[in-house]
PABADREN-621906 format. One record per atom (N, C-alpha, C): residue number from 1; residue in one letter; x, y, z. Coordinates in pm, whole numbers, plus 50000, padded with zeros to 5 digits. Each point is the difference from the previous one (the first is absolute). Layout:
<seq: NUM, type: A, px: X, py: Y, pz: Z>
...
This chain:
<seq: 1, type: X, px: 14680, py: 47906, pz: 14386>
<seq: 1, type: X, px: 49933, py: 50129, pz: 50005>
<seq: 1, type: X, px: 49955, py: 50023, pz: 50145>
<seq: 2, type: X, px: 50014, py: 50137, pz: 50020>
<seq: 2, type: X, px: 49973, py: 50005, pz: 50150>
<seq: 2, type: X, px: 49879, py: 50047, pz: 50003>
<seq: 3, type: X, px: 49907, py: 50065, pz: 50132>
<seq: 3, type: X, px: 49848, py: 50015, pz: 49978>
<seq: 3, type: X, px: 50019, py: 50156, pz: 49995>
<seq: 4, type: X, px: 50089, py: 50110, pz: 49995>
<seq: 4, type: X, px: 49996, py: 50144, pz: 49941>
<seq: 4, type: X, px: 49996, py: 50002, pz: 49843>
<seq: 5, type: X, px: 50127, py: 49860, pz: 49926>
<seq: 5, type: X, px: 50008, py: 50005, pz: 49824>
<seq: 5, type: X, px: 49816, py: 49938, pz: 50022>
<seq: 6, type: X, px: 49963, py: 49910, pz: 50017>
<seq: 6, type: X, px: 49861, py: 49968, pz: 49973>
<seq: 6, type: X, px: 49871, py: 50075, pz: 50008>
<seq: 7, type: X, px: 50000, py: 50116, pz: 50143>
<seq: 7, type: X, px: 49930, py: 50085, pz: 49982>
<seq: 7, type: X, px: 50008, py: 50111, pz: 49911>
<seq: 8, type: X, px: 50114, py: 50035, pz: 49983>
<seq: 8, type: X, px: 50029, py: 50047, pz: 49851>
<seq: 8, type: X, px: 49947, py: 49948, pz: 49868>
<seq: 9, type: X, px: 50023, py: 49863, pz: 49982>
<seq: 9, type: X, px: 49935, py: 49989, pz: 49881>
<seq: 9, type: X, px: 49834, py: 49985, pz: 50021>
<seq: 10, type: X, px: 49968, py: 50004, pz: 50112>
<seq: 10, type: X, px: 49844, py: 49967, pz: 49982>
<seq: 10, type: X, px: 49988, py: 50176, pz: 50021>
<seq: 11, type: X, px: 50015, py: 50079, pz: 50048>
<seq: 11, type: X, px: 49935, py: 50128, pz: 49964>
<seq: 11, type: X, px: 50024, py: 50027, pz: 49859>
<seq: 12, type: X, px: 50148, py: 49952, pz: 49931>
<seq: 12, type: X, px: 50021, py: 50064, pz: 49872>
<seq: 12, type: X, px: 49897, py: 49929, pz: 49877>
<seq: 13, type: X, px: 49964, py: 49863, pz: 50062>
<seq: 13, type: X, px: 49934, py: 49946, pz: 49910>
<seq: 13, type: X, px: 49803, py: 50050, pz: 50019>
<seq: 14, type: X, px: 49987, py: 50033, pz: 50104>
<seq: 14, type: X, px: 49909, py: 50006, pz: 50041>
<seq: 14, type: X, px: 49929, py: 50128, pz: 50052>
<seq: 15, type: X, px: 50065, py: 50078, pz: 50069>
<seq: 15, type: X, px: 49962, py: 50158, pz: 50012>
<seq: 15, type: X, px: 50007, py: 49931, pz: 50192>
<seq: 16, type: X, px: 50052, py: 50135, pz: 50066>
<seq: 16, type: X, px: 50059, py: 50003, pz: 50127>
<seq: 16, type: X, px: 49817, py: 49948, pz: 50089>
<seq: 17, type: X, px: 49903, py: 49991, pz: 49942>
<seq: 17, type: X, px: 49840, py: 49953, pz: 50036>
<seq: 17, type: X, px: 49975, py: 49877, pz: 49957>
<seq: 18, type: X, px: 50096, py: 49971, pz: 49902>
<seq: 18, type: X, px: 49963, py: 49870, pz: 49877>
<seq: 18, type: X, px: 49831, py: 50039, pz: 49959>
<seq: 19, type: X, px: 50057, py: 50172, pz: 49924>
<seq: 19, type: X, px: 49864, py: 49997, pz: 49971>
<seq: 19, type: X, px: 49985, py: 49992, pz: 49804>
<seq: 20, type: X, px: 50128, py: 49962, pz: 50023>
<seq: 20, type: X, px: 49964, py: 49921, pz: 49848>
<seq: 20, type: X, px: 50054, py: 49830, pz: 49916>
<seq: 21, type: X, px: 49944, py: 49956, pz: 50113>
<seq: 21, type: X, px: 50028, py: 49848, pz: 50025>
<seq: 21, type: X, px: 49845, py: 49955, pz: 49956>
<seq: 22, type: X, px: 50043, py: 49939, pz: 49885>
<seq: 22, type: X, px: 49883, py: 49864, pz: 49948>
<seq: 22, type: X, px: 50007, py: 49894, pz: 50003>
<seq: 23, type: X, px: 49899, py: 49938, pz: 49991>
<seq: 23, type: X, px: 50034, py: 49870, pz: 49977>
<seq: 23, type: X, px: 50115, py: 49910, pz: 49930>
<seq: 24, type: X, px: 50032, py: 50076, pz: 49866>
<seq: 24, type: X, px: 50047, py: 49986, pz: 49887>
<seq: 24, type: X, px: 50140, py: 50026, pz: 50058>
<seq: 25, type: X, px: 50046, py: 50134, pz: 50054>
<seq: 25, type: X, px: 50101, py: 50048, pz: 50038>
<seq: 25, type: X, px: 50049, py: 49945, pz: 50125>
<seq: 26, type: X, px: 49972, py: 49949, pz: 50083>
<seq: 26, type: X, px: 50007, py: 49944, pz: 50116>
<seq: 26, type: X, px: 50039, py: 49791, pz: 49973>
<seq: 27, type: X, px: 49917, py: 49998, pz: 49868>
<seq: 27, type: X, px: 50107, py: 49847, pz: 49980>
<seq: 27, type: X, px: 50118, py: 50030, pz: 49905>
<seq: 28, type: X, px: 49966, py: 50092, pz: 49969>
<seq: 28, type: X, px: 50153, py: 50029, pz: 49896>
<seq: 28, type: X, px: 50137, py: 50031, pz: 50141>
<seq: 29, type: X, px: 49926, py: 50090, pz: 50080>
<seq: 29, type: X, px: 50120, py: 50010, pz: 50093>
<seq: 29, type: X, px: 50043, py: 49913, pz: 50039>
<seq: 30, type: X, px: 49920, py: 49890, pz: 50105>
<seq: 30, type: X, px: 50012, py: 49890, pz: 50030>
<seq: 30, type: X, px: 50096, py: 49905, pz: 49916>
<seq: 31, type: X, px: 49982, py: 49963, pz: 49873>
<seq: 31, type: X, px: 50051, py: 49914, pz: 49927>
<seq: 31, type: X, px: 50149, py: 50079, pz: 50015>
<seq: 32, type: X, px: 50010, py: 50102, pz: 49991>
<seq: 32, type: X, px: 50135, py: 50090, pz: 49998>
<seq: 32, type: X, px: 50109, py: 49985, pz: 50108>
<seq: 33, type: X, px: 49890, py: 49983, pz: 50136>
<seq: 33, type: X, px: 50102, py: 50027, pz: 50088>
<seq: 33, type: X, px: 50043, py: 49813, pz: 49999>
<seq: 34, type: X, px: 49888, py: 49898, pz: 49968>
<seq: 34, type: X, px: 50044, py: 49872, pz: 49999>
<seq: 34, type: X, px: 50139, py: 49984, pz: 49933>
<seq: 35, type: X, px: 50034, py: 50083, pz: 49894>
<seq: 35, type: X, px: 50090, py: 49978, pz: 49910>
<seq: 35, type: X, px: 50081, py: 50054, pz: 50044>
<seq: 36, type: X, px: 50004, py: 50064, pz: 50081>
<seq: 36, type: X, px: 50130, py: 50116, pz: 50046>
<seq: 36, type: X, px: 50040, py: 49890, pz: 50144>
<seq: 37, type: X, px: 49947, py: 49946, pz: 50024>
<seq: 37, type: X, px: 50017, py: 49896, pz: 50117>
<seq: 37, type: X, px: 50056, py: 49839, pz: 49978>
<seq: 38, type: X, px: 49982, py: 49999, pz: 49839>
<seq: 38, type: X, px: 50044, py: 49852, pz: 49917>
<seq: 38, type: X, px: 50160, py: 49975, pz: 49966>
<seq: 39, type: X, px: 50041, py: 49958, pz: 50089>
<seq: 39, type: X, px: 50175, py: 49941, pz: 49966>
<seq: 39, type: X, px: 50007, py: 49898, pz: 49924>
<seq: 40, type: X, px: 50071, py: 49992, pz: 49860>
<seq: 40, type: X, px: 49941, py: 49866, pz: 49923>
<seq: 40, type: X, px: 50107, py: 49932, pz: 50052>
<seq: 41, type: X, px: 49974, py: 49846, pz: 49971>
<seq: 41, type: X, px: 50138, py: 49903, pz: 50044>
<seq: 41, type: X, px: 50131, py: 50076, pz: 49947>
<seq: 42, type: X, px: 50104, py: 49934, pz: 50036>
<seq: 42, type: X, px: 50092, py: 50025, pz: 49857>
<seq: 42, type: X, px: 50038, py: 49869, pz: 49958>
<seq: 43, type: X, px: 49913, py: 49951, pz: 49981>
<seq: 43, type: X, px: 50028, py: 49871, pz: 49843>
<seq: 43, type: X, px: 49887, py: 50072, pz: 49902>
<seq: 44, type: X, px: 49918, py: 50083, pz: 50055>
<seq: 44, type: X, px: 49897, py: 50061, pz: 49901>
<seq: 44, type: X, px: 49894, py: 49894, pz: 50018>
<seq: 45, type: X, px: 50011, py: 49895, pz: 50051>
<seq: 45, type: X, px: 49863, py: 49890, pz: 50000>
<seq: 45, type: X, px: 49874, py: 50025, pz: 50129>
<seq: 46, type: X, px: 49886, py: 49993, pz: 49974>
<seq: 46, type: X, px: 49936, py: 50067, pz: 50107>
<seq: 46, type: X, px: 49938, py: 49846, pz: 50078>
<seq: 47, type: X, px: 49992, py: 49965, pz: 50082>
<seq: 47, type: X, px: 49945, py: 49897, pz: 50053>
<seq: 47, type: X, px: 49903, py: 49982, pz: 50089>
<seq: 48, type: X, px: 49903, py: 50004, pz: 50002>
<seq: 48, type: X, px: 49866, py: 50017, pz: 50067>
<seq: 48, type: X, px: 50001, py: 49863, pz: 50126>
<seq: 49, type: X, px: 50027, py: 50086, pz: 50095>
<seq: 49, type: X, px: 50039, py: 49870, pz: 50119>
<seq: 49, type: X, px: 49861, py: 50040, pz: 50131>
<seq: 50, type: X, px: 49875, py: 49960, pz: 49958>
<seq: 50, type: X, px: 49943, py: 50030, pz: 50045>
<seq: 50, type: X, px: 49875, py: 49882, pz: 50054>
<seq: 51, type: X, px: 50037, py: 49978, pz: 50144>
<seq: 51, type: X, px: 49930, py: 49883, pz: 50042>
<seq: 51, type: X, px: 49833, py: 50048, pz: 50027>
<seq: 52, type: X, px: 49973, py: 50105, pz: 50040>
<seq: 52, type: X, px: 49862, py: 49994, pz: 50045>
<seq: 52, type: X, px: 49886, py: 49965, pz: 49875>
<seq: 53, type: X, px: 49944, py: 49952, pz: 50032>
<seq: 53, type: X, px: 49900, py: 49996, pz: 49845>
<seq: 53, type: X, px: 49860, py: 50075, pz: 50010>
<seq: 54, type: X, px: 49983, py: 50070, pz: 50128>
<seq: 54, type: X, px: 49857, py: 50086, pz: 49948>
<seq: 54, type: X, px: 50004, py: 50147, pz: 50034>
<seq: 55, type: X, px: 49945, py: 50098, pz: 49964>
<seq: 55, type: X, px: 49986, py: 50136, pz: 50022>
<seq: 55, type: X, px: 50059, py: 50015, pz: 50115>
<seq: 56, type: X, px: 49882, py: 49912, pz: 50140>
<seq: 56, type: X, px: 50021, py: 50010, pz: 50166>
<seq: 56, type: X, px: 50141, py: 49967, pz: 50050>
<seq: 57, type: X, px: 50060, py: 49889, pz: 49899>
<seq: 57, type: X, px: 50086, py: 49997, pz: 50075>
<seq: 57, type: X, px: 50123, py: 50104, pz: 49950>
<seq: 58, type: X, px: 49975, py: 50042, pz: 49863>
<seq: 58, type: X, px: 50132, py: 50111, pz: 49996>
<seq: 58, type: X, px: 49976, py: 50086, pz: 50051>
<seq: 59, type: X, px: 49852, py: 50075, pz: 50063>
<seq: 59, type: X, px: 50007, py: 50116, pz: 50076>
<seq: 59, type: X, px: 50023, py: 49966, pz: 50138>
<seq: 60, type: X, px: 50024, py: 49908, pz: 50064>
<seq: 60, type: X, px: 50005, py: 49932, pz: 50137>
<seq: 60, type: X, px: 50201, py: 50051, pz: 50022>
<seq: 61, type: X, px: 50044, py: 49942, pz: 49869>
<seq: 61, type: X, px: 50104, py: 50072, pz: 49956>
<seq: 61, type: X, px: 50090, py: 50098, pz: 50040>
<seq: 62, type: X, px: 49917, py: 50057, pz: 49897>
<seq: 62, type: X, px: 50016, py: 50153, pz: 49999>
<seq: 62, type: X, px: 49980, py: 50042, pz: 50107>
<seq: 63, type: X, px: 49929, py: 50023, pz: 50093>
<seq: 63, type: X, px: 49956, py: 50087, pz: 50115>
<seq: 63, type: X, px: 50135, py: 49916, pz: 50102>
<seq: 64, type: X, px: 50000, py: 49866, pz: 50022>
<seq: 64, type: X, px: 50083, py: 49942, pz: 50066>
<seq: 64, type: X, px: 50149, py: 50096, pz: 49994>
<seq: 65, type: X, px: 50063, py: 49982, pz: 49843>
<seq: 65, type: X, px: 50104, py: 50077, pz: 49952>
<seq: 65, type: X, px: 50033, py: 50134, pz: 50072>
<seq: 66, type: X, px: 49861, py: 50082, pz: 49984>
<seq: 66, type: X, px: 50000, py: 50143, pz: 50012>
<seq: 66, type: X, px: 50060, py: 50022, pz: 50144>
<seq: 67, type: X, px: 49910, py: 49910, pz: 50099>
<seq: 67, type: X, px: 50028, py: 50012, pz: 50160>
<seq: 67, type: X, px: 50169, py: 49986, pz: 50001>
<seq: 68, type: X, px: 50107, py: 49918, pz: 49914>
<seq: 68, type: X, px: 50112, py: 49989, pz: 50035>
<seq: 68, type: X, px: 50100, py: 50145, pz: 49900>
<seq: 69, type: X, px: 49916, py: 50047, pz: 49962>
<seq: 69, type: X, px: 50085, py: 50103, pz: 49902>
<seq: 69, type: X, px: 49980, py: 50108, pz: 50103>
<seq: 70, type: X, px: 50170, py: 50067, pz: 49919>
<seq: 70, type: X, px: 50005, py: 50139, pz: 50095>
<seq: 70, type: X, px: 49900, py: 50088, pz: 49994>
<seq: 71, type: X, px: 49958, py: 50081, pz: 50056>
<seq: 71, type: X, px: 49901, py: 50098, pz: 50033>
<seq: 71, type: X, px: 50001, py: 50038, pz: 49916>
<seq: 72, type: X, px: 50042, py: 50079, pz: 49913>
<seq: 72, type: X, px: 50042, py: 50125, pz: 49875>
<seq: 72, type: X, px: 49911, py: 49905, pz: 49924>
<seq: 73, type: X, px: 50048, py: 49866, pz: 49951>
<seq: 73, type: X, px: 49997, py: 49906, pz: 49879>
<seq: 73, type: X, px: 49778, py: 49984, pz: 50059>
<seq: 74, type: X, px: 50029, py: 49916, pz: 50117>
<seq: 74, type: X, px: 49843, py: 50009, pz: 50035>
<seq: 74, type: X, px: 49925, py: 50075, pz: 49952>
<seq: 75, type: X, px: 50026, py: 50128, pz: 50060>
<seq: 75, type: X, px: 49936, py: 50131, pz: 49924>
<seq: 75, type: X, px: 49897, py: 50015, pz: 49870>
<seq: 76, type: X, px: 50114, py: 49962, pz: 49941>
<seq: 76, type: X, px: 50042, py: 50071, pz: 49860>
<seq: 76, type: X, px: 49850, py: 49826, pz: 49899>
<seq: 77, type: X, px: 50108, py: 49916, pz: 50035>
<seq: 77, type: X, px: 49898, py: 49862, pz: 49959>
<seq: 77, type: X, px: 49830, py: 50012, pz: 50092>
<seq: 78, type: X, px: 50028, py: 50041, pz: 50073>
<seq: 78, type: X, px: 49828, py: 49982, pz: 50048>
<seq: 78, type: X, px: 49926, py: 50147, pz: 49979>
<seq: 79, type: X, px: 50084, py: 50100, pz: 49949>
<seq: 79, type: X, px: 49929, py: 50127, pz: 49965>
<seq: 79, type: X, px: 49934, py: 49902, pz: 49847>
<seq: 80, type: X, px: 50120, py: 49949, pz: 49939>
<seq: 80, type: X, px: 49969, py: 49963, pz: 49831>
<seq: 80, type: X, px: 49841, py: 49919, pz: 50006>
<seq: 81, type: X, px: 50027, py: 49897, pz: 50090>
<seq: 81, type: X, px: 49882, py: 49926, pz: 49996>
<seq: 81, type: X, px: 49852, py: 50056, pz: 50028>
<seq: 82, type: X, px: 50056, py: 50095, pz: 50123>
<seq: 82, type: X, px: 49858, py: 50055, pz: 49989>
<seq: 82, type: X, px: 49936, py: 50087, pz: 49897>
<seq: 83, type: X, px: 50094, py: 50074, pz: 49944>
<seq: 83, type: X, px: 49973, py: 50078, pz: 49901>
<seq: 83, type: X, px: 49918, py: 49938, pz: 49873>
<seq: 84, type: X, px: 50087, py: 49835, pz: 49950>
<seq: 84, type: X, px: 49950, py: 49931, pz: 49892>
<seq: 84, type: X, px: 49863, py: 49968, pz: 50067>
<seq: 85, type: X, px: 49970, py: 49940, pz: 50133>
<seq: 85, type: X, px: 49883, py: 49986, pz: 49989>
<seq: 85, type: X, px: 49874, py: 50108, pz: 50003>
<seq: 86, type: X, px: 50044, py: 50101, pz: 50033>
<seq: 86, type: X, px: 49928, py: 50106, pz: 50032>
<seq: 86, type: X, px: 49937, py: 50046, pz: 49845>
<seq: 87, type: X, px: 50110, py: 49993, pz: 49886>
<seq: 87, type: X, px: 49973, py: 50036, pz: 49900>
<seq: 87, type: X, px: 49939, py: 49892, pz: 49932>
<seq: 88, type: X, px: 50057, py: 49930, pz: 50004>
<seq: 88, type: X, px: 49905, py: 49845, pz: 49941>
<seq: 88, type: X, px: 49841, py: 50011, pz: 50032>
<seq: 89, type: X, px: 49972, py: 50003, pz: 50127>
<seq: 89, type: X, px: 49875, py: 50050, pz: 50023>
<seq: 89, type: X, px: 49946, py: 50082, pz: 49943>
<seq: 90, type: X, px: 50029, py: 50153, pz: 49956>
<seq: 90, type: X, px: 49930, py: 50111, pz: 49967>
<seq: 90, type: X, px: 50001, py: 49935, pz: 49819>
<seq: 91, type: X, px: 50089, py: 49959, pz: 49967>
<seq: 91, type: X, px: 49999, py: 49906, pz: 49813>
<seq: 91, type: X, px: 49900, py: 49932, pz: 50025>
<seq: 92, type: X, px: 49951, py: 49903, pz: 50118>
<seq: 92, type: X, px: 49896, py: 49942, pz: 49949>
<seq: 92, type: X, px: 49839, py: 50072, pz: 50063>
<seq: 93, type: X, px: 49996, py: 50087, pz: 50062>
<seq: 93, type: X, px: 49860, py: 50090, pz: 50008>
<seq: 93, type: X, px: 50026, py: 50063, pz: 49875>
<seq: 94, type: X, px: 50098, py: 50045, pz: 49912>
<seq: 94, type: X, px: 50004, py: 50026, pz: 49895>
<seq: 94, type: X, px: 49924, py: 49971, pz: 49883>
<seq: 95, type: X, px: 50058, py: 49836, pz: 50004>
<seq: 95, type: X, px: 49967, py: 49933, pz: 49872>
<seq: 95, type: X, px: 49835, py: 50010, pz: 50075>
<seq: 96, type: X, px: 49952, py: 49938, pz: 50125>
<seq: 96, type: X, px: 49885, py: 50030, pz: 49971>
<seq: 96, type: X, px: 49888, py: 50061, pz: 49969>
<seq: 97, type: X, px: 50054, py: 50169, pz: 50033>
<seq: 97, type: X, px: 49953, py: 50079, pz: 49992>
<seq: 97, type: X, px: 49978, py: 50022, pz: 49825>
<seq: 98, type: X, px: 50093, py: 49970, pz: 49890>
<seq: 98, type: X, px: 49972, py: 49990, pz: 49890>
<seq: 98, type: X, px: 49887, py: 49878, pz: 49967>
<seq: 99, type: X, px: 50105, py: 49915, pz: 50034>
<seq: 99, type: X, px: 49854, py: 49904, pz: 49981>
<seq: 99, type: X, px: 49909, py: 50001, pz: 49996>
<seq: 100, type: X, px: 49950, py: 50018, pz: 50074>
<seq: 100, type: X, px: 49873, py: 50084, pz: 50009>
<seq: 100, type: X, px: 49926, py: 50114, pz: 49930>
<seq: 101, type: X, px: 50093, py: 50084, pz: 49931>
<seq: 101, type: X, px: 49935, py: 50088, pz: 49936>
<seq: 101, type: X, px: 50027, py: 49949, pz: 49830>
<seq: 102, type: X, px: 50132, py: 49899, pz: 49988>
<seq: 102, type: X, px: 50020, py: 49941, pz: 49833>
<seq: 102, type: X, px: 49921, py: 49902, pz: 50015>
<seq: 103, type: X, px: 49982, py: 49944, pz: 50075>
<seq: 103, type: X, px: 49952, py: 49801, pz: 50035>
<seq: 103, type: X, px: 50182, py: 49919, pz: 49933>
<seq: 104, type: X, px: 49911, py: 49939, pz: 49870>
<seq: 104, type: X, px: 50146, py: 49926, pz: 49983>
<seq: 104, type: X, px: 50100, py: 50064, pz: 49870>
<seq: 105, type: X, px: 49921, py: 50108, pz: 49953>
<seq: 105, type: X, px: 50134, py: 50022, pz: 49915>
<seq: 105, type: X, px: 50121, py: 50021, pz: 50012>
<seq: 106, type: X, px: 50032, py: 49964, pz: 50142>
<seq: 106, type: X, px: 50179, py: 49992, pz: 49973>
<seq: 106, type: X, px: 50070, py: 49884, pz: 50036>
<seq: 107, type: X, px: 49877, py: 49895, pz: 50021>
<seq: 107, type: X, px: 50071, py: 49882, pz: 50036>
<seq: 107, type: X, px: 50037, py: 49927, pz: 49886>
């Protein structure tokens, strides 16, 4: 996908402001575009070949990765991330903001 099909789908998913981007809607996209980005093997077997063992070091990773990817691809992956965290954030002033007014009935 190039970064015109991607800005495409983020205005279509989102409004040309992303002014109707939620929390909710914003991991659904996310999970979407992950999947639209997933080549399965072709033996069909998935194999998790993954040496780092903590958070730091898969984002050490990732950012490492990003610096060697083409520009377009950069883009597009570090728009995503910021976005998840951006929204991740506003989900959890969220939950607290309920919290606060339920206490624990929804835990």
């Amino acid at each position: 996908m190039n970064l015109a099909e991607f800005k495409h789908r983020v205005i279509q998913q989102f409004g040309p402001h992303l002014e109707h981007a939620t929390p909710a809607n914003v991991r659904e996209f996310l999970d979407q575009m992950e999947l639209a980005r997933y080549t399965p093997p072709p033996d069909g077997r998935l194999v998790l070949d993954e040496p780092a063992s903590s958070y730091e070091e898969i984002i050490r990773d990732f950012f490492a990765r990003v610096l060697d990817a083409p520009t377009e691809e950069a883009v597009m992956l570090l728009w995503m991330i910021a976005l998840d965290l951006s929204f991740s954030a506003i989900e959890f002033q969220y939950s607290d903001a309920f919290s606060s007014l339920f206490g624990d009935a929804f835990e």
